[in-house]
PALOMI-653640 format. One record per residue (C-alpha): residue number from 1; residue in one letter; x, y, z. Coordinates in steps of 0.1 Angstrom, whole numbers. Example, Ala and Ser with C-alpha at 12.3 -4.5 7.8 and 13.67 -1.06 7.14 Angstrom:
2
<rec><i>1</i><aa>a</aa><east>123</east><north>-45</north><up>78</up></rec>
<rec><i>2</i><aa>s</aa><east>137</east><north>-11</north><up>71</up></rec>
***
This chain:
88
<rec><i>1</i><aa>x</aa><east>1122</east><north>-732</north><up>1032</up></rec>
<rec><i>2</i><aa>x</aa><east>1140</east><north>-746</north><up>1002</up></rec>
<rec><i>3</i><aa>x</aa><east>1108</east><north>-750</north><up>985</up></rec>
<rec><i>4</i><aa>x</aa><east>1099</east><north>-713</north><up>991</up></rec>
<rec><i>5</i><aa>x</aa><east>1132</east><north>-699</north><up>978</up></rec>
<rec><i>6</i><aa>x</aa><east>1129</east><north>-719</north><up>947</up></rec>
<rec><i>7</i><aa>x</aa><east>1095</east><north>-703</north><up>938</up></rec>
<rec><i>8</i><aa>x</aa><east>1104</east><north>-671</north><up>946</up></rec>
<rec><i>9</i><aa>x</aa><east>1139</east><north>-676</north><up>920</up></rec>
<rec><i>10</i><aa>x</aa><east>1113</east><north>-692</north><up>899</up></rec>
<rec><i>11</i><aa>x</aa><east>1088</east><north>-665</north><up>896</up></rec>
<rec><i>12</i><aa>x</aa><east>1113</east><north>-635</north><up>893</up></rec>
<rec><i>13</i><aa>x</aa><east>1130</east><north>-654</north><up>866</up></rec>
<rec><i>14</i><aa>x</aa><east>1108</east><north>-671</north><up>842</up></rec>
<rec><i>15</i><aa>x</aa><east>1092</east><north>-644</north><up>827</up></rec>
<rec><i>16</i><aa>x</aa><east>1127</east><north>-628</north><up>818</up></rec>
<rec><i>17</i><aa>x</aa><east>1132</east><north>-664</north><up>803</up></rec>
<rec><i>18</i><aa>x</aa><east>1104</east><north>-679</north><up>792</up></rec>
<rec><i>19</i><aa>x</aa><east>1105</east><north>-658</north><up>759</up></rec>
<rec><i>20</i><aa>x</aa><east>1140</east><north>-669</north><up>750</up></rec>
<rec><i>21</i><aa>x</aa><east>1134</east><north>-702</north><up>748</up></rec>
<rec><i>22</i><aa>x</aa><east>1121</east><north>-716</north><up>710</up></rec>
<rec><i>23</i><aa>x</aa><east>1085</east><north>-721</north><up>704</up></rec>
<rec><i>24</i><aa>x</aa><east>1091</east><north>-763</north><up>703</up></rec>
<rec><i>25</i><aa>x</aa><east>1111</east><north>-765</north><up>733</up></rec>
<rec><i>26</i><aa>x</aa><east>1090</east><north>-785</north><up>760</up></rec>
<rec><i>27</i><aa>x</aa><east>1111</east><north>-800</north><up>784</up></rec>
<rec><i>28</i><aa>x</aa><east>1102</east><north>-786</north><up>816</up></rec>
<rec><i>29</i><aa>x</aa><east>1084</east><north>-754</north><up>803</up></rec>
<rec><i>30</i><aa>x</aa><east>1048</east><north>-735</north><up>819</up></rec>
<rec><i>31</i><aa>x</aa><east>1021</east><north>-752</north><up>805</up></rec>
<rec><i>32</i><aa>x</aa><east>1036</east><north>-778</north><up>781</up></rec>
<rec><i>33</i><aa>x</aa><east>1039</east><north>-814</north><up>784</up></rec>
<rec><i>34</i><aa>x</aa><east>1057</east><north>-844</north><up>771</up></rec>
<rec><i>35</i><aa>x</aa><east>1018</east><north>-849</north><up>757</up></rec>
<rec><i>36</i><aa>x</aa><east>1019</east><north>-818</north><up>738</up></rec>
<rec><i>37</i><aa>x</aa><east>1055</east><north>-827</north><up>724</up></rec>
<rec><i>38</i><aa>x</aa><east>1044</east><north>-858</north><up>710</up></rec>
<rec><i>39</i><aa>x</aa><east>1010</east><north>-845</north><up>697</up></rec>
<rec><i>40</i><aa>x</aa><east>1039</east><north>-816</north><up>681</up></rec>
<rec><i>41</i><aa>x</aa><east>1052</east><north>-852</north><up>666</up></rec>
<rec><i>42</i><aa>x</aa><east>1027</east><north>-864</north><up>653</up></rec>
<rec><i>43</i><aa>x</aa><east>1016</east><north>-835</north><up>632</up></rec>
<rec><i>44</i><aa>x</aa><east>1050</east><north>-831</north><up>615</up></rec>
<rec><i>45</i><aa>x</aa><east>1052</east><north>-865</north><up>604</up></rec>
<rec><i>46</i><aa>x</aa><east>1022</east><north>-858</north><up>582</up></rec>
<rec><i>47</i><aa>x</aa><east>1037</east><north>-828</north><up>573</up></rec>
<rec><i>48</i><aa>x</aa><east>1071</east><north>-834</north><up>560</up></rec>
<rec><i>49</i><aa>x</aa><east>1086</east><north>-867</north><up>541</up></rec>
<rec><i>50</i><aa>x</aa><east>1118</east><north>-866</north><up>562</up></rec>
<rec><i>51</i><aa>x</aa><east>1133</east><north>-874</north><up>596</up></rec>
<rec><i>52</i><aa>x</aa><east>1164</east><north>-863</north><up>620</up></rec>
<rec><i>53</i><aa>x</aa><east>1170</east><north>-888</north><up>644</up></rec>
<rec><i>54</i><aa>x</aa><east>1197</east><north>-880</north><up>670</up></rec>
<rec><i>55</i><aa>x</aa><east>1211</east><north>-893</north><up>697</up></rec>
<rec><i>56</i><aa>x</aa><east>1222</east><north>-869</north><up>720</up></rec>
<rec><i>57</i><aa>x</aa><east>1242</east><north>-891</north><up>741</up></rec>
<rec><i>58</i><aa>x</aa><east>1276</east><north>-875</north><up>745</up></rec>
<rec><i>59</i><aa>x</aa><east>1267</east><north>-848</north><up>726</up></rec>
<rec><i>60</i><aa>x</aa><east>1283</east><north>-823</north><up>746</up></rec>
<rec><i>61</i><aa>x</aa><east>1321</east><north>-842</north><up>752</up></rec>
<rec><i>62</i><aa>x</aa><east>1320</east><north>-848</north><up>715</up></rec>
<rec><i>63</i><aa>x</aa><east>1318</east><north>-810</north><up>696</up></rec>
<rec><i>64</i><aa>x</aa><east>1338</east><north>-782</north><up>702</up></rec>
<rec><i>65</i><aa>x</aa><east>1321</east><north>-756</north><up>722</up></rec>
<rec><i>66</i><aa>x</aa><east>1335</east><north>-726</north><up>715</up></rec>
<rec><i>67</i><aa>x</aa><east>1315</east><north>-733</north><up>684</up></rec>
<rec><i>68</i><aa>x</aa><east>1285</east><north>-734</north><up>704</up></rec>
<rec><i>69</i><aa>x</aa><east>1292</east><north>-700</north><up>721</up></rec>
<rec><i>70</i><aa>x</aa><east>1302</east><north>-685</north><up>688</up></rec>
<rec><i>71</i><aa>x</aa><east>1271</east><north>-696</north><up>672</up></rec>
<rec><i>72</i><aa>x</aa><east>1251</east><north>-683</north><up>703</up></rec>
<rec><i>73</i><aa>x</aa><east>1267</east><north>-648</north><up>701</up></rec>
<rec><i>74</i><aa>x</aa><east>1260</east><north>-645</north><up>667</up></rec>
<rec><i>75</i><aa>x</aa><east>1226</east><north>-653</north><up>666</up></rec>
<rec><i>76</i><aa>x</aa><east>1220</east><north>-629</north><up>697</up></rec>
<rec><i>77</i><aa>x</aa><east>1237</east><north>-602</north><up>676</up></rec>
<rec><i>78</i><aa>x</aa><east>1217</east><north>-607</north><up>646</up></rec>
<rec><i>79</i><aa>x</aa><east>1188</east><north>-603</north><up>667</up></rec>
<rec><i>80</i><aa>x</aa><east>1178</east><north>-638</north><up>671</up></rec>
<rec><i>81</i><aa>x</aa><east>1158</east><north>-650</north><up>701</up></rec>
<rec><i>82</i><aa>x</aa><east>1174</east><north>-685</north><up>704</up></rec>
<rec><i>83</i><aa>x</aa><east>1206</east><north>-699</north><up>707</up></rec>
<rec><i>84</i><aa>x</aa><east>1216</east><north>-727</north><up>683</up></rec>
<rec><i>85</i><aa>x</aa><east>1238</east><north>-751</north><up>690</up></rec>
<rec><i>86</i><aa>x</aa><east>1264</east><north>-763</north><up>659</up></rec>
<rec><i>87</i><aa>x</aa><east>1294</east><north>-782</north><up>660</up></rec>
<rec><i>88</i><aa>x</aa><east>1306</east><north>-762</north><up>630</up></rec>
***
């Protein structure tokens, strides 16, 4: 039963949030796969002569995060369709 109420949640709600989410997000998304995010990967390094590395360990007890919501906020009000996440 479990199972069932999780696809029906699932199915009412992923179309309202499926759009929200940014174009390379692929962690757990319809049709994407940690393939895809690496073939994504692989393409940029070609592209661009520079890399971020992070290391998201901690992340989240280490920044501020009414930062985060304030940073959300105004990106929704500026008609933005992702939130980004800043420490400052």
């Amino acid at each position: 039963m479990d199972r069932v109420a999780q696809m029906v949640v699932k199915m009412q709600l992923e179309p309202m949030i499926e759009p929200l989410f940014h174009k390379d997000s692929y962690g757990y998304r319809p049709f994407r796969s940690a393939h895809d995010a690496l073939g994504r990967a692989r393409r940029r390094c070609w592209q661009y002569d520079w890399v971020i590395d992070l290391d998201i360990k901690g992340f989240f007890d280490n920044i501020h995060m009414i930062y985060c919501y304030a940073r959300c906020v105004n990106t929704r009000e500026s008609g933005g369709s992702s939130c980004i996440l800043s420490g400052g």
